[in-house]
C-alpha positions in Angstrom: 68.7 -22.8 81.9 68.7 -26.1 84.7 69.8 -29.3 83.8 66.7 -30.3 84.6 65.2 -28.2 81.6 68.0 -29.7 79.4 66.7 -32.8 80.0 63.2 -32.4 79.5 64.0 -30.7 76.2 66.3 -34.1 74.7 63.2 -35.9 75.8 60.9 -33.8 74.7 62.6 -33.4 71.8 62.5 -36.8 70.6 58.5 -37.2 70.9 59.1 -33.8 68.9 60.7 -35.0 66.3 58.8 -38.0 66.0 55.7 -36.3 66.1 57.0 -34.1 63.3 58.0 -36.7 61.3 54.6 -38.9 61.3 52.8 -34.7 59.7 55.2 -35.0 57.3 53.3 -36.6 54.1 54.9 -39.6 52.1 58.5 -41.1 52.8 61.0 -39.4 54.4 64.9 -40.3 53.4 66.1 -39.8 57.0 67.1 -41.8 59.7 65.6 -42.3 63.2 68.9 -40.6 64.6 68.2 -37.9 62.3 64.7 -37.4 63.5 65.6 -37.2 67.3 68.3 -34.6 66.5 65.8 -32.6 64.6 63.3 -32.7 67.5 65.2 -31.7 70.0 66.8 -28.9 68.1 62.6 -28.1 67.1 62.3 -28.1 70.5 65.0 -25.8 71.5 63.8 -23.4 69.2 60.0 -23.7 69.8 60.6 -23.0 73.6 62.8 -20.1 72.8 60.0 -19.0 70.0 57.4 -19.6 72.5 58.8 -17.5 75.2 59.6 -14.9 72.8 55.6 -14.5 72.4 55.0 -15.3 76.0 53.3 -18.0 75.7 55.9 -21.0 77.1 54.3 -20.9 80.7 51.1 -21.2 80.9 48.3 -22.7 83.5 48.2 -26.3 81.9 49.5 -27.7 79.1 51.1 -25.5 77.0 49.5 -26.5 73.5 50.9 -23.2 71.5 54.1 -24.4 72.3 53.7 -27.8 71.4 52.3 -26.7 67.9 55.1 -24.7 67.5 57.8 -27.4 68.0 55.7 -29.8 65.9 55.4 -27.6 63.0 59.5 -26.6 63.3 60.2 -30.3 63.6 58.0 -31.3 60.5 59.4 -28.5 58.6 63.3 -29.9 59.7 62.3 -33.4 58.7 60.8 -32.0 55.2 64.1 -30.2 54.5 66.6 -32.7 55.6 64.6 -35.5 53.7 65.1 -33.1 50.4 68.7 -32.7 50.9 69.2 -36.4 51.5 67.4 -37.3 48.2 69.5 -34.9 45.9 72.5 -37.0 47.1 
């Protein structure tokens, strides 16, 4: 992996994790920090997940992998904004 492809997933991963956050329905009890590390970490994982199924590069936007990440993001925010309410 290129530094290049690091970067792009932090960024990436932050409009991730936001994105994952806003499908998330009602409050969640985590931070903004918390929400960018869980983006890029859904992002990570998506690509990886994505690849897997050969579906990361592809002509165009790459809209499988996009859902994929969203939907790991938003199920990162769901769990983390659990745990943080049991303490």
């Amino acid at each position: 992996m290129e530094i290049s492809s690091v970067i792009s997933a932090i960024v990436i991963g932050i409009v991730i994790g936001v994105l994952g956050r806003l499908v998330v329905p009602g409050r969640q009890h985590i931070g903004i920090l918390w929400t960018v590390v869980i983006g890029i970490v859904a992002a990570f994982i998506g690509t990886a997940i994505a690849a897997g199924i050969g579906v990361a590069d592809t002509d165009g936007v790459d809209w499988i992998e996009w859902l994929i990440q969203i939907a790991l993001a938003a199920l990162g925010v769901a769990a983390l904004s659990k745990v943080k309410v049991r303490h």
